[in-house]
N, C-alpha and C positions, 0 to 999 in steps of 0.2 A: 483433433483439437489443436488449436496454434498455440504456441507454447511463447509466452509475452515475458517477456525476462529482460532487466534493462537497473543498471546501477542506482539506487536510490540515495542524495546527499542528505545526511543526517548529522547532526551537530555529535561532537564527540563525548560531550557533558551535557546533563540537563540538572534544572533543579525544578520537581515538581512540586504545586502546593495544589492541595486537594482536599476536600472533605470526607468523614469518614459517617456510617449511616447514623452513626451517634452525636453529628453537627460539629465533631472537634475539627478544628484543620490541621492538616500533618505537612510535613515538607519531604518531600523525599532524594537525594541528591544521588545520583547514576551517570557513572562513566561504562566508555565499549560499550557490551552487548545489551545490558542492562538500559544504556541511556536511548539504544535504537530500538531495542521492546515495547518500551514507554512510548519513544514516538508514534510508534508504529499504533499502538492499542489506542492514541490518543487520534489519530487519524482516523480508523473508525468510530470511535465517536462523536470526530465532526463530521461527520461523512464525507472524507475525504477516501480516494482512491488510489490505489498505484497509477495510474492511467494519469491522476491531477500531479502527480509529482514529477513524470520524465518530461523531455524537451518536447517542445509544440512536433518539430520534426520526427523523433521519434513514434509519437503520437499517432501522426499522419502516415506515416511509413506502416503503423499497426492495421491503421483503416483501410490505406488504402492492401494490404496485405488480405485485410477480411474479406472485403470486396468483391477481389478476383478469385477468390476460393467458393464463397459463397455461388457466385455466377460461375465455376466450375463444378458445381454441386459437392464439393468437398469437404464443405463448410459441419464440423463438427457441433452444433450451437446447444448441443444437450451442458448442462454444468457440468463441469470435475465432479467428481465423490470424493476427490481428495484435495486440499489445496498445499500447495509448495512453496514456502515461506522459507 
């Protein structure tokens, strides 16, 4: 399996406002780890990806990475059982 790992820029504050299943809206205000969790959780639910967030170059350097393993037959492509966040 390739191992895709690459610095993600995340804002250092967030302020979120959200609905809760009872219709009220809440705000919720997170700095550090807390404010890059929220990003992060808020990214899969746009479905958004690690892949959408690093540089185009990066990106391309991953493809083309796959590529030549794939056509070496070495291409891992079953999924993780674990992911590494």
């Amino acid at each position: 399996m390739i191992d895709y790992t690459a610095d993600v820029e995340r804002a250092a504050r967030v302020l979120v406002r959200a609905w809760t299943v009872d219709e009220k809206e809440i705000e919720i205000e997170a700095d550090e780890l807390l404010a890059v969790a929220l990003q992060h959780e808020i990214d899969h639910l746009d479905g958004k990806l690690f892949i959408d967030r690093i540089s185009r170059i990066k990106r391309e350097l991953y493809k083309r990475k796959l590529k030549k393993l794939i056509k070496e037959g070495k291409a891992d492509l079953e999924r993780p059982s674990a992911v590494r966040i």
